[in-house]
Backbone as a printed PyTorch tensor [residue, N CA C, xyz], in Angstrom:
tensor([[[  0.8540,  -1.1640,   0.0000],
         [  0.0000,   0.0000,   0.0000],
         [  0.9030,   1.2300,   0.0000]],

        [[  0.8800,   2.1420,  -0.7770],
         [  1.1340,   3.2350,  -1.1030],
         [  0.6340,   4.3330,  -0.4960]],

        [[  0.5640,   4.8850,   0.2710],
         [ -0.1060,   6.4070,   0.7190],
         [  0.4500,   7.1620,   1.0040]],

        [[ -0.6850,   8.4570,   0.1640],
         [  0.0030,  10.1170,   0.4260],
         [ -0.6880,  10.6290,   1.8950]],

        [[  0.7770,  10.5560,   2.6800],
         [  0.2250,  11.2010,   3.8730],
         [ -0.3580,  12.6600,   4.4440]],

        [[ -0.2590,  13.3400,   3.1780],
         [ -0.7020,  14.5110,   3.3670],
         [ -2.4580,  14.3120,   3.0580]],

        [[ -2.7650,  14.0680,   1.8070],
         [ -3.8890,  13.5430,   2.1980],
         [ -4.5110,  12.8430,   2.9910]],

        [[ -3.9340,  11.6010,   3.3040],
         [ -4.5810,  10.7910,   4.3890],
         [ -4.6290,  11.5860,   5.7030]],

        [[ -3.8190,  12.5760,   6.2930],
         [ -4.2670,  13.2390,   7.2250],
         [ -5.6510,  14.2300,   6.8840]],

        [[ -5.2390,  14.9320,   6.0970],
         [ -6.6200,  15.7650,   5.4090],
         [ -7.5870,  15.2670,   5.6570]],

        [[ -7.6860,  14.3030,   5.3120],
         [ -8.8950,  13.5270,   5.1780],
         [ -9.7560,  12.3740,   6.0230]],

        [[ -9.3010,  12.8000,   7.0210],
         [ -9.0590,  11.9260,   8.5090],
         [ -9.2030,  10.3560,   8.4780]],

        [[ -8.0490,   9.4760,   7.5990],
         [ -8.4810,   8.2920,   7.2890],
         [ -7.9100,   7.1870,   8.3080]],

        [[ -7.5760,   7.6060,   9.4040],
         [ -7.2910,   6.8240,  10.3150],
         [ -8.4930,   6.7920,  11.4150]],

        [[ -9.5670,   8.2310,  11.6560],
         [-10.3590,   8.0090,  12.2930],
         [-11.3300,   7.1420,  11.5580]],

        [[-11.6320,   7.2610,  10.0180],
         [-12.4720,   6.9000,   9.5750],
         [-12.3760,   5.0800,   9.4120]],

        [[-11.2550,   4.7330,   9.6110],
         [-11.1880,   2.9290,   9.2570],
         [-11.2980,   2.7250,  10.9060]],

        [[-10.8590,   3.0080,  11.6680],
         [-11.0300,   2.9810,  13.1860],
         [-12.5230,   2.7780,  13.5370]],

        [[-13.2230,   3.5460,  13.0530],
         [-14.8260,   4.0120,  12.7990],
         [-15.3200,   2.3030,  12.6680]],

        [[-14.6790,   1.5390,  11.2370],
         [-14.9260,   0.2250,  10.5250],
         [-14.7040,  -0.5810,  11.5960]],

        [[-13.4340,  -0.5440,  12.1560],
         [-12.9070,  -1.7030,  12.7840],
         [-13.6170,  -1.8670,  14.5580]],

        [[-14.3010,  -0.3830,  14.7380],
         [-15.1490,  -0.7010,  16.0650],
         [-16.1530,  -1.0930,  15.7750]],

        [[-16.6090,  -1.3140,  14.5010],
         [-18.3620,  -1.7600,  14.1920],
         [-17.8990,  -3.4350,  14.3510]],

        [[-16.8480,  -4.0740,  13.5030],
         [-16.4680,  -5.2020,  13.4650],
         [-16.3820,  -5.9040,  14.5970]],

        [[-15.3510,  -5.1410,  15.9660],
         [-15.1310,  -5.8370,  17.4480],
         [-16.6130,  -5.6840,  17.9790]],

        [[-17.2560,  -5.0160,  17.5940],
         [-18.8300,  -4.9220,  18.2900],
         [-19.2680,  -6.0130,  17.2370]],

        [[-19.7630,  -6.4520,  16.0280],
         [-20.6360,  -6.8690,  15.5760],
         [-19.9090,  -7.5450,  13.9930]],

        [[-19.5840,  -8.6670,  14.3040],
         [-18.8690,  -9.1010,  12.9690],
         [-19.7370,  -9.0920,  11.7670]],

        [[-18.7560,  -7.7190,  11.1270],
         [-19.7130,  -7.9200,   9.3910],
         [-18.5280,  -8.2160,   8.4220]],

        [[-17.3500,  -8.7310,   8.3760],
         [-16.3830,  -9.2050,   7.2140],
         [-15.4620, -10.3610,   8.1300]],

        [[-14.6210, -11.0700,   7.3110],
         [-14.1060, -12.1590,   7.5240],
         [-12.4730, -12.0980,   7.3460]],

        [[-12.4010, -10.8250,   6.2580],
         [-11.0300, -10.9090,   5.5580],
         [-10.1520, -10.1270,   6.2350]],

        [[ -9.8620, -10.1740,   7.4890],
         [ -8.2780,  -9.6500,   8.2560],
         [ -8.5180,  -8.0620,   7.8230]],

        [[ -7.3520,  -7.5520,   8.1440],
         [ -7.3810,  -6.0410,   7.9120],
         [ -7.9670,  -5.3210,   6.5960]],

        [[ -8.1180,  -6.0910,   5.1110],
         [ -8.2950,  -4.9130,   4.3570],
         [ -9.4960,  -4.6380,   4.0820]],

        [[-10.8210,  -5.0910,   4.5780],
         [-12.0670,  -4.5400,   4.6000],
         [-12.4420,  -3.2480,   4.8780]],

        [[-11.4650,  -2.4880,   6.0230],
         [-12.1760,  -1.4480,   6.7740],
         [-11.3650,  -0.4030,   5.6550]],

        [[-10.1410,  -0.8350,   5.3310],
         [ -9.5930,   0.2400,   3.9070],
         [-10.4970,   0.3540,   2.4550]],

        [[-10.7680,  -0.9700,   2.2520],
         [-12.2430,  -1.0120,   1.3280],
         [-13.2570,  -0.2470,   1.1200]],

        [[-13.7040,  -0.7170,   2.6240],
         [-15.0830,   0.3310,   3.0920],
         [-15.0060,   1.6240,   3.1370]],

        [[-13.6980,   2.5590,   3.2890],
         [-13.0300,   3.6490,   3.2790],
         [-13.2210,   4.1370,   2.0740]],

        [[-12.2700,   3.4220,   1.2960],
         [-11.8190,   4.0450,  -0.0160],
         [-12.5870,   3.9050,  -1.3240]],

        [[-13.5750,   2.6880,  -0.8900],
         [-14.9750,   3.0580,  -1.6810],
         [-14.6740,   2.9960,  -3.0540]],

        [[-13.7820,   2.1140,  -3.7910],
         [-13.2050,   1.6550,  -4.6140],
         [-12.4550,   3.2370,  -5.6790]],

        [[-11.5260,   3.8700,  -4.5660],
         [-10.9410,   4.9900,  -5.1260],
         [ -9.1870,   4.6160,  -4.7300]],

        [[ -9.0230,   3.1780,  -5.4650],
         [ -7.1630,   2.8420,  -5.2570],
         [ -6.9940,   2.6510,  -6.4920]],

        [[ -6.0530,   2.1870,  -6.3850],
         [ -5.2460,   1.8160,  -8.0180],
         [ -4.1000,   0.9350,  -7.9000]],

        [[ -4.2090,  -0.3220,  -8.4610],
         [ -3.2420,  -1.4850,  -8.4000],
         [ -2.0000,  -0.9970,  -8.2980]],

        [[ -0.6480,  -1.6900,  -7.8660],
         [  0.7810,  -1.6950,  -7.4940],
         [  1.0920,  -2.5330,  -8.8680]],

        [[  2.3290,  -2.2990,  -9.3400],
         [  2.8500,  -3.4170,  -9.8910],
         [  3.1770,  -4.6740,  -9.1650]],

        [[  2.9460,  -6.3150, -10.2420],
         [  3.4680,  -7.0060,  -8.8260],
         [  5.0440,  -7.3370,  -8.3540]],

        [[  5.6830,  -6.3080,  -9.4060],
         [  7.1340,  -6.1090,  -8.8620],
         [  7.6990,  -5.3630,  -7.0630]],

        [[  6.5310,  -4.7470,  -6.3920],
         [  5.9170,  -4.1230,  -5.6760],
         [  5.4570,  -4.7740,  -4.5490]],

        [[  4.6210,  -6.1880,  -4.6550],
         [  3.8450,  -6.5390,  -3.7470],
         [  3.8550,  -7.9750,  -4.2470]],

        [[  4.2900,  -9.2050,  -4.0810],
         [  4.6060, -10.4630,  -4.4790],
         [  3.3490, -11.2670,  -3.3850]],

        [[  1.9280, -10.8650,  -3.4160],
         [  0.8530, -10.9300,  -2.4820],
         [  0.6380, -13.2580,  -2.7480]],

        [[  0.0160, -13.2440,  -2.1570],
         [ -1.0740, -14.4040,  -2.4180],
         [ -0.2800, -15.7320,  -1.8800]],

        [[  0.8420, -15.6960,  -1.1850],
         [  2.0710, -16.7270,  -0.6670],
         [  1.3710, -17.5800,   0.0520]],

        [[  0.4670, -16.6210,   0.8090],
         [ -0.8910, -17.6850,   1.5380],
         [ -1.2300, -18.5000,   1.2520]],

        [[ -1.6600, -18.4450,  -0.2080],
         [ -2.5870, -19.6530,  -0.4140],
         [ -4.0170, -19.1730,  -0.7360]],

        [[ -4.2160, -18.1190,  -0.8150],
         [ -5.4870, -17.4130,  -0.7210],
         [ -6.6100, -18.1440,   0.3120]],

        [[ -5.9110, -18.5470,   1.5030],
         [ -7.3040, -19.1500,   2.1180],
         [ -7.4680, -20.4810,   1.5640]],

        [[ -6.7940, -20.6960,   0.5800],
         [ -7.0910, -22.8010,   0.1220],
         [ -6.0870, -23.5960,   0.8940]],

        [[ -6.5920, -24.4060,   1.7690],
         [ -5.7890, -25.2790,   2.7190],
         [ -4.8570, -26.2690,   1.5830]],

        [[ -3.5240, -26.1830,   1.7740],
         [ -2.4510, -26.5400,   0.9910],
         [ -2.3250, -25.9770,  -0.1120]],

        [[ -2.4340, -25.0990,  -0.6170],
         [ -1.7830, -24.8390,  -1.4470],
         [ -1.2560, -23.3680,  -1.4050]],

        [[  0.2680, -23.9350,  -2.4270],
         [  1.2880, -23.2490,  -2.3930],
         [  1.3480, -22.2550,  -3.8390]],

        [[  2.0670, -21.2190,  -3.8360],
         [  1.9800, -20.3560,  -4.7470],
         [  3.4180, -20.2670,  -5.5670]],

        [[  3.5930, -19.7910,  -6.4620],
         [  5.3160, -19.1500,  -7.3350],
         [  5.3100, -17.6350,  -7.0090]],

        [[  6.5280, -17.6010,  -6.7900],
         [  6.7340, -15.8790,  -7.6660],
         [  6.2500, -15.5080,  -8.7810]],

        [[  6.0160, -14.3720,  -8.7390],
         [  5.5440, -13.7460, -10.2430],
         [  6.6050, -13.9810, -11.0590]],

        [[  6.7330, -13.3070, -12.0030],
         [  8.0390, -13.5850, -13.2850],
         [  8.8370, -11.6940, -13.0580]],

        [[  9.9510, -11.9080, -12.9170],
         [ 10.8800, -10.4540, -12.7570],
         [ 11.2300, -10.4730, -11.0220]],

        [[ 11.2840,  -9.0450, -10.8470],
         [ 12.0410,  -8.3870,  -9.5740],
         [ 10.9270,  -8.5940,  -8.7680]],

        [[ 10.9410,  -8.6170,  -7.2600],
         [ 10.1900,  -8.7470,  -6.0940],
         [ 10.4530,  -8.1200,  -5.0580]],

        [[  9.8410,  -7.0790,  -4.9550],
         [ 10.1710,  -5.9440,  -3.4030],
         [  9.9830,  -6.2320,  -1.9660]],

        [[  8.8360,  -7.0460,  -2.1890],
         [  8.0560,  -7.0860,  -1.2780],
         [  7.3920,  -8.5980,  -0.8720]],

        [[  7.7520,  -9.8090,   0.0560],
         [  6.9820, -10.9020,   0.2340],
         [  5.7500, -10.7340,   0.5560]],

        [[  4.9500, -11.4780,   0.4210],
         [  3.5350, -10.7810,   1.0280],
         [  2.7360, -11.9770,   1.2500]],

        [[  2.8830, -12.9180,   2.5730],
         [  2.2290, -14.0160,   2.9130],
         [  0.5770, -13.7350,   3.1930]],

        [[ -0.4590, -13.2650,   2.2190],
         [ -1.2370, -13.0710,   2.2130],
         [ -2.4380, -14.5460,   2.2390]],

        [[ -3.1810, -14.2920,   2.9480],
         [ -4.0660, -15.9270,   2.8520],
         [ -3.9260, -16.3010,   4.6160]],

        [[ -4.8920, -17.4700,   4.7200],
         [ -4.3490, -17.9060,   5.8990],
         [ -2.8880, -18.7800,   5.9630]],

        [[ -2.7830, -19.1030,   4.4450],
         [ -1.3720, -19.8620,   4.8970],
         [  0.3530, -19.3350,   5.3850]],

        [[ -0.1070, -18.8650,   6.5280],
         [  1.3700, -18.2230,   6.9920],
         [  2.4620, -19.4660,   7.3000]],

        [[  4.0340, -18.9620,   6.6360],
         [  5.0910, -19.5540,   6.8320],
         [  5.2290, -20.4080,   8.0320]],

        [[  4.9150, -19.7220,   8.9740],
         [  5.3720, -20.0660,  10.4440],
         [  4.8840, -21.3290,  10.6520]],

        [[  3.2230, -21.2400,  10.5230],
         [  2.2740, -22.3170,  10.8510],
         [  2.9390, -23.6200,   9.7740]],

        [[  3.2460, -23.1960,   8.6370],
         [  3.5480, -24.3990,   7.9030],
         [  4.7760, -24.5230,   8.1090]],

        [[  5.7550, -24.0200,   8.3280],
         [  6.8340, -24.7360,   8.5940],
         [  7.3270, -25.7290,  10.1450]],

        [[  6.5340, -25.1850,  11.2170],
         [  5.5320, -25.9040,  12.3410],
         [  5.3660, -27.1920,  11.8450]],

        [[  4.1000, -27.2430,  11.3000],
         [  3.9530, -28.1470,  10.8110],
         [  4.3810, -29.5240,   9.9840]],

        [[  5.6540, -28.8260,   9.2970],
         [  6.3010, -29.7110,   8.8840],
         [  5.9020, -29.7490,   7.5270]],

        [[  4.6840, -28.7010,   7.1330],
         [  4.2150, -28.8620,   5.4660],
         [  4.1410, -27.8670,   5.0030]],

        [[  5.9470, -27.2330,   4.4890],
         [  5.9130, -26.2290,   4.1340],
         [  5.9870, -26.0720,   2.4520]],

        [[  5.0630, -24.5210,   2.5120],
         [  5.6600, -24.7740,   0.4990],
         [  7.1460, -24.2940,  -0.1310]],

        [[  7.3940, -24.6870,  -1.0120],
         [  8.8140, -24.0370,  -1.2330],
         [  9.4660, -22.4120,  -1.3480]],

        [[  8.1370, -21.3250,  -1.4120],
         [  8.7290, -20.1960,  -0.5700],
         [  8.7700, -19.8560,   0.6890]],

        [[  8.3380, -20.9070,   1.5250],
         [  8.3820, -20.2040,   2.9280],
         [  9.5700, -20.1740,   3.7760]],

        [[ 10.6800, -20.8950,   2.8340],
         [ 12.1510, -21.0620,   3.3040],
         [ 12.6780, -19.9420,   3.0080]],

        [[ 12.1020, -18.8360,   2.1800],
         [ 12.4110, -17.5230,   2.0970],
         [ 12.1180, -16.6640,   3.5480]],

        [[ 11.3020, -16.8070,   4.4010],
         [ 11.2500, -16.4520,   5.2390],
         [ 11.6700, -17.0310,   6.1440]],

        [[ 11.9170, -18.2070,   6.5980],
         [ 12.7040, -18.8360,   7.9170],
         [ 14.0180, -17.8630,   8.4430]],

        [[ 14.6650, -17.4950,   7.6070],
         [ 15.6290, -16.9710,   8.1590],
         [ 15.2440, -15.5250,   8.7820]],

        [[ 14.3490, -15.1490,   8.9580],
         [ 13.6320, -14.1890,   9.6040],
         [ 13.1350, -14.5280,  11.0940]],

        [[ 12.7900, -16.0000,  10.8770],
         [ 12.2630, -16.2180,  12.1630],
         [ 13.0730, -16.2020,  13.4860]],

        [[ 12.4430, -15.0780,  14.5640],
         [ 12.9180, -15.4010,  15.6370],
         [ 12.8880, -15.9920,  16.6280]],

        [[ 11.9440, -16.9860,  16.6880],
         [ 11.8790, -17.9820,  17.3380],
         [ 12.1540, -19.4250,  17.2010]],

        [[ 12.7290, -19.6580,  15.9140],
         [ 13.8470, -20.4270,  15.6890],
         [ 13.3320, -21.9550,  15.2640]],

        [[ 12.0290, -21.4790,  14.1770],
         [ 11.2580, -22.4010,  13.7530],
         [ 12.2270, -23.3260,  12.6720]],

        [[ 12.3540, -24.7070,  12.5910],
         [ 13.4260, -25.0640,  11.7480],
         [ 12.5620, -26.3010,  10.2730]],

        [[ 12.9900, -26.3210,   9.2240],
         [ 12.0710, -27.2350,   8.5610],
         [ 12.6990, -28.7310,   8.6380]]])
């Protein structure tokens, strides 16, 4: 995510997703982790990243086992998006073949 902080102050967009995320702890209306209440915000006024930028979907998108590739070119950014986080699968013992990109991050000394 990209943001101009001069606008986003202008425009009070930290009270306003705050606003989202107390309706949610009071009364569950979405499922999908943090980017709903930016959604509900921005009211479909974003504009895609390259995915040289944001290498998203490592998760799994939420499909139990399965594993994803890199895009094709340069990669800025890992982005274990989905429920399938590294940690849990390498835990587990059923990891996919990028999540050894992140082990060496781990500080708690998860090993495959």
């Amino acid at each position: 995510m990209v943001i101009d902080l001069i606008k986003w102050r202008r425009g009070r967009y930290t009270k306003r997703i705050e606003k989202w995320m107390e309706i949610q702890k009071n009364r569950r209306i979405y499922e999908l982790g943090s980017l709903p209440p930016f959604l509900l915000v921005f009211a479909g006024h974003v504009a895609p990243i390259e995915h040289r930028w944001n290498q998203h979907g490592l998760g799994g998108d939420n499909v139990k086992g399965s594993c994803r590739d890199l895009h094709s070119g340069p990669v800025s950014l890992l982005h274990w998006s989905g429920s399938g986080k590294p940690w849990l699968r390498l835990d587990s013992k059923r990891p996919c073949p990028l999540d050894a990109l992140w082990s060496p991050y781990d500080l708690y000394g998860h090993t495959q």
